[in-house]
C-alpha positions, 0 to 999 in steps of 0.5 A: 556482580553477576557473571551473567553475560550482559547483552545489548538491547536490540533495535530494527534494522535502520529505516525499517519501521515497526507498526505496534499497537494502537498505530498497527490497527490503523496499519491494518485498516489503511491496507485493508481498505486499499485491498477492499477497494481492488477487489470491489473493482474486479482485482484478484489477489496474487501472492508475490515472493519477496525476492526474485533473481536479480535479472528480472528488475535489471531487465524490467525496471532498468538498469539506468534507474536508481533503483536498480542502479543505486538502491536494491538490495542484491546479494548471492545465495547458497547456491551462488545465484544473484537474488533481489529483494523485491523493490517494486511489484510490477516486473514480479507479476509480470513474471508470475503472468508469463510463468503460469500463462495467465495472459493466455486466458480471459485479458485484461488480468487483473491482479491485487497484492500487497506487502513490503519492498525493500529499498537502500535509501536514506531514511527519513520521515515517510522514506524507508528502506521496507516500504509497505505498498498495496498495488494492481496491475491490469494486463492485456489491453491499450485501452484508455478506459482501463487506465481510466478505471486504475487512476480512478480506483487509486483515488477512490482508495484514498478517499475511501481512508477520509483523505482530501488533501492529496492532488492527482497529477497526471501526463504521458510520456508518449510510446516507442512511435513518438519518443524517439523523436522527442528523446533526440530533441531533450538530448540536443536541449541536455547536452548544450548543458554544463552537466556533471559527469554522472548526469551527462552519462544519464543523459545518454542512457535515458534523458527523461531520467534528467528531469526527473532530477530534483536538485535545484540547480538541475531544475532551474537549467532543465526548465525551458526543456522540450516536454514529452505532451508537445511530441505525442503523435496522434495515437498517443494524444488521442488516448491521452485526451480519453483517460483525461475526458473519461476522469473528468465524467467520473467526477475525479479531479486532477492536474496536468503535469507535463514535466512528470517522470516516474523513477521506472523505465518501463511506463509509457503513455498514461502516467500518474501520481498522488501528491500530499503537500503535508508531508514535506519533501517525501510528497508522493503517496501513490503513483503508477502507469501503463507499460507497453513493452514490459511483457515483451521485455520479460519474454511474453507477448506483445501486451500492455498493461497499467498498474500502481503502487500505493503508499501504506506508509504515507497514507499513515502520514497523510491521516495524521497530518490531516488529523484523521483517525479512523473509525473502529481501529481503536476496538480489539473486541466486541466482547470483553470477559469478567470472571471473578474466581477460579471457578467462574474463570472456567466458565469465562472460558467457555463461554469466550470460546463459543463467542469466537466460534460464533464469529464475535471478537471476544477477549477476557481478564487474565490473573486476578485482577478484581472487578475494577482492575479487569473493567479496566481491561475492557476500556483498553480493549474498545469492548462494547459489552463485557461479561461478569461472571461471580458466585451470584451468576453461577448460582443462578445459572446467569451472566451480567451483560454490561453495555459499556456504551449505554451504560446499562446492565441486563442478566442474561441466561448462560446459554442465551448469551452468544445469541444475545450478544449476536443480536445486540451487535446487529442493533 
């Protein structure tokens, strides 16, 4: 038996998910896609840490959230400072708004970002503890034809992916005019209620969080509760029934949903969320909203903003429930390199080096695998053309230019083959 100490094999941590070839390409493309959509809208990318003091999710998410409450993951470091994954994006580029005053030059901001988030929840099909989300943030103007751009940008990131089985649900959860007077009539509704200890006591703190509840028997006894769109004051109604006129001119579809309530603390007014009946109870794929006091909130000017975070993960889960596959992800080159010998592989090298200098995604057989093993490799990799190199090409100073789509083969000169290629790629 072997002394050699017997180690065990490894896993990600629970409900953190790996994104491996093939499915990372799709990965890639969802995000980048979503990212492209951004930037086409005028959105610039900022680069968020992935954790922030503690302080700054307890005063902009709220501490009455379950995210805060229950699912962050907090912890202190070396220097005995509380520190929190990042469980959301819009309170970090608020700060980073605020921290670098970039409020105080051309409004509104507009910021891109993506990457993980980190969530203590408990994993299961499209729910995990590091979710990956592509967000915006458009801060420094209460203007409905903002928000109507924001919704009307997360839409279009979807369909721009193929998706159609998704629906947009959409209300407002009024400002600090008119919630007042609707908060006191929910808690005068919940508190006739036979409630729990736990869900009286978030009914005090913030009753919206109630209905927001999603345990049936809480459900059934808030059905016939007060709604937020029966309270709005004028200011609020008429900015609701602009975002909602101003959707319906661009053609984007949407559903009234008056008993909607985000799992953060900060949204106001405009409110919303993509929905995809296909993947069971974890349905939303996207949402976000406007924020009128957040800045403030965090130590900034008295500006508005509105956002939104849109699944990676999910959108991956709707694709395949819809039973979409996206064109180009399964193509890890354009090039696929074939050298046969010591010699030619020399060659190869060469020649997949200028490729790649030339900006053309090129690849070639490692080993020495023999001419059917190594167009094998070029299958593999999606490759358009590959290039074979033997004794017969280095003797006449040729390479054979196989078109692995048209089945056809072309010898080429050496040094015309990066041009070649080029201008077989454009056709």
């Amino acid at each position: 038996m072997s002394d050699k100490k017997q180690f065990q094999a490894l896993s990600a941590p629970k409900g953190v998910p790996d994104y491996v070839p093939p499915q990372s390409a799709t990965f890639y493309k969802v995000r980048e896609t979503m990212v492209e959509q951004a930037h086409l809208s005028g959105f610039q990318h900022i680069e968020l840490p992935i954790f922030e003091d503690t302080a700054l999710f307890a005063r902009g998410v709220g501490e009455s959230t379950d995210v805060v409450s229950k699912e962050m993951y907090t912890f202190a470091d070396r220097g005995d400072r509380s520190v929190t994954l990042r469980p959301e994006g819009t309170a970090g580029v608020m700060r980073a708004v605020i921290e670098h005053n970039l409020d105080r030059g051309q409004l509104p901001v507009k910021l891109n970002y993506f990457g993980p988030f980190f969530r203590y929840e408990r994993p299961q099909a499209g729910r995990y503890r590091q979710l990956q989300q592509v967000g915006v943030e458009a801060i420094g103007m209460d203007d409905p034809a903002l928000d109507a751009e924001v919704v009307a940008l997360a839409d279009r990131s979807f369909r721009t992916l193929g998706l159609k089985g998704f629906r947009l649900e959409l209300t407002s959860l009024g400002d600090n005019n008119c919630r007042p007077a609707y908060r006191e009539k929910l808690q005068e509704f919940l508190f006739k209620l036979n409630l729990d200890e736990e869900t009286r006591h978030r009914a005090e703190i913030n009753p919206l969080r109630v209905l927001d509840d999603k345990r049936p028997e809480i459900q059934e006894a808030t059905a016939d509760a007060p709604l937020m769109l029966d309270y709005l004051d004028h200011e609020c109604q008429e900015h609701f029934e602009t975002v909602t006129g101003l959707l319906q001119d661009m053609g984007v579809p949407f559903e009234i949903n008056p008993r909607m309530v985000r799992g953060l603390d900060y949204y106001t007014k405009t409110c919303f969320e993509f929905v995809h009946d296909g993947l069971g109870a974890q349905s939303g794929i996207g949402g976000g909203g406007r924020y009128d006091g957040l800045m403030a909130q965090l130590g900034g000017q008295e500006l508005s903003g509105i956002g939104y975070g849109l699944g990676v993960d999910r959108a991956l889960l709707a694709l395949e429930a819809e039973g979409i596959t996206l064109d180009g992800v399964n193509s890890r080159v354009d090039v696929f390199g074939v050298p046969m010998g010591a010699n030619a592989k020399r060659h190869m090298a060469g020649l997949i080096n200028e490729l790649r200098k030339a900006g053309i995604a090129s690849d070639m057989s490692f080993g020495d695998r023999g001419l059917k093993g190594a167009m094998k490799g070029a299958d593999r990799a999606g490759a358009r053309f590959a290039l074979v190199i033997g004794d017969q090409e280095l003797e006449s100073g040729t390479v054979a230019l196989k078109d692995l789509a048209a089945h056809e083969q072309h010898e080429v000169a050496l040094d015309q083959v990066v041009a070649e290629v080029a201008r077989r790629l454009l056709v």
